[in-house]
Steps between C-alpha positions, in 0.01 A plus 500: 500500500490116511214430798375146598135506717507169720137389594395213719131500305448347156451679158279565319372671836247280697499783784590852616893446515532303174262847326733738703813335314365508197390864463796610691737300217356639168490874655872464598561326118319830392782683646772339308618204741547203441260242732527135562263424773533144692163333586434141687412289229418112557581268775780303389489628148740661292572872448311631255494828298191696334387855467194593721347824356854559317681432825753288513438247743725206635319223676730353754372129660471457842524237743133471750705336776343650748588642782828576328410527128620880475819430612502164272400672240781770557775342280289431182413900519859661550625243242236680297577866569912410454409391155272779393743785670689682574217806615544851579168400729385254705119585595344242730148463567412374836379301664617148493848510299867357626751750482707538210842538430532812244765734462254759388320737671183358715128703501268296716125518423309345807161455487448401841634341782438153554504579882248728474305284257487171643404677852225663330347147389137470693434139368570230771663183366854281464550651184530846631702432787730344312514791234526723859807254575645534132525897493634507837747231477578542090356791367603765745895446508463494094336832505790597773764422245342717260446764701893520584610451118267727328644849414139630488147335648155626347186436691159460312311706800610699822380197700768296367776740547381500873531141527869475303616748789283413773576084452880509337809654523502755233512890550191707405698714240567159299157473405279703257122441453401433091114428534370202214322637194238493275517450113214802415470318119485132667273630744227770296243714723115426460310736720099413551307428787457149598179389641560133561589274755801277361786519715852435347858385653840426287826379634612214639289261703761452764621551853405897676297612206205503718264284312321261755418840665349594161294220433391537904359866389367385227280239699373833686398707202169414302459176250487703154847638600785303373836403461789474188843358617737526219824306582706211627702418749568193810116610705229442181424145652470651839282823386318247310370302810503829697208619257324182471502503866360821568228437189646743257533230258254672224639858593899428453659472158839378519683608145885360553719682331386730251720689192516896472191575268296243732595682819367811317170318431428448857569841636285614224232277624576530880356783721701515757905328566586397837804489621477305819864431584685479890853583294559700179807723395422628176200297312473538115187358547353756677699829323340322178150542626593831586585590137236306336227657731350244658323618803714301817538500900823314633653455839739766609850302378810594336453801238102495581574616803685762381286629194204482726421833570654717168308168300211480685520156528201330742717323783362232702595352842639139483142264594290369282208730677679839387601363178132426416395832631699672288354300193194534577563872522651559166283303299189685658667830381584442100536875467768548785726200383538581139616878626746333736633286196550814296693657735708164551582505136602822567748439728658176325569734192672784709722245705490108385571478139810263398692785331513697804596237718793356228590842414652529913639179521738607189573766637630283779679297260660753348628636843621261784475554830802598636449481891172396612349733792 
């Protein structure tokens, strides 16, 4: 079966989406179909083909005209899919992608509603009202569109299947939860007790992960603990002042982006991952820690939330009081965290590995949906 994967994030993957793609591509290749995924590529550039870890990978330009560059950008990407087709399978990641004309079948992969994003942001500034403005005005009748086409609609967690039927018109039997997943080989298990006091975050340095609130706890806990922020994103200037500000300067490492066997580095030098975000679906960042071991505590978003209990993840309240309670707490108790990350690794090999997750949506490849509920 002939199946093209159309992603709004660039490849190779920078973030969660663009890693989600990728892994979901070479499983379904494993299968016997034939892939072409379509990635942004440069502004104003020209398409441009390569194989990302043997996928094949079309890099289609796109126009930053902003507020309307999805919908500028539109023509340049269905001129694209016309010339690659025809499909058997149109799968769309959202969000932030036009809609398509295809005459194959659509499977819609949100991520996340940019409605229930952007409300979700906690920073204060014209920036975020106007990305508030942007999802409501833009994003939301894109994902609408969707919505209506698609044959099928996966949701990375239960909270985003809430919000595609609570927010849009779309009936609850249309839409089937597919949790994110973990590569177990990318992602090997080191179990030992970690005595330390080095705190580590991953993911993007950007709007409603929670961060300022972070470096505010981290201003409450003692002097020898500190802080590794491995990423990028449009907030490093601000989280830079934030922690100069505060006087965290000596305490806060900022890494930018890092590549996979760097990322494994600092967990295996960090004692404890934070995951301090207002808004998260399903976070690689966090299953990864998860399979890796490293002791974490996160707020209670997305699939956190709802691994909590059969995890025994450490979920803290929202303030940056609570969040450095809870730090304090687990790196006073060495003993206690590293059985909790056992039993997290656990739980990401019974229910979060890649194969598991590919292996149902081919199933729902294989079978359309003939009425939805």
């Amino acid at each position: 079966m002939r199946i093209a994967i159309v992603t709004n994030n660039v490849l190779p993957p920078r973030e969660g989406i663009g890693r989600h793609v990728l892994e979901t591509a070479r499983r379904l290749m494993a299968r016997g179909h034939d892939v072409q995924v379509l990635a942004k590529g440069e502004a104003f550039g020209e398409v441009r083909a390569q194989l990302v870890e043997q996928v094949p990978v079309h890099h289609w330009p796109h126009r930053p005209l902003r507020p309307f560059h999805h919908q500028a950008t539109r023509p340049l990407l269905q001129d694209l899919l016309d010339r690659l087709g025809p499909f058997d399978v149109l799968h769309a990641h959202l969000p932030l992608l036009p809609l398509l004309h295809t005459e194959a079948r659509v499977i819609v992969t949100c991520h996340g509603t940019l409605s229930a994003d952007t409300e979700a942001f906690t920073e204060r500034s014209w920036r975020a009202r106007a990305i508030r403005a942007q999802a409501r005005l833009v994003a939301r009748p894109m994902e609408q569109a969707w919505f209506d086409r698609a044959e099928r609609i996966i949701a990375v967690a239960g909270c985003v299947q809430d919000e595609i039927v609570g927010r849009y018109r779309v009936a609850p039997g249309k839409v089937t939860v597919l949790r994110n997943g973990v590569d177990l080989s990318r992602f090997p298990f080191e179990h030992r007790v970690r005595g330390g006091r080095r705190l580590l975050f991953v993911g993007r340095l950007g709007w409603r992960k929670g961060l300022f609130r972070l470096l505010d706890a981290l201003a409450r806990l003692p002097g020898d603990v500190t802080l590794d922020l491995v990423g990028e994103g449009p907030l490093e200037a601000d989280l830079r002042t934030h922690a100069e500000q505060l006087g965290l300067g000596s305490r806060v490492q900022f890494h930018g982006f890092l590549p996979h066997p760097e990322v494994i580095l600092a967990h295996r030098s960090a004692d404890l991952f934070v995951n301090p975000a207002d808004y998260e679906t399903g976070p690689l960042t966090l299953l990864e820690a998860m399979a890796l071991g490293t002791p974490l505590i996160t707020t209670a978003t997305g699939l956190a939330r709802e691994l909590g209990e059969e995890a025994r993840l450490v979920l803290a309240e929202r303030t940056p009081e609570a969040l450095a309670h809870a730090i304090a707490t687990c790196l006073s108790a060495p003993d206690e965290a590293a059985a909790r990350a056992r039993i997290a690794r656990r739980t990401v090999e019974r229910q979060l590995g890649w194969d598991r997750m590919v292996g149902q949506l081919a199933g729902m490849i294989a079978q359309p949906l003939r009425q939805a509920a």
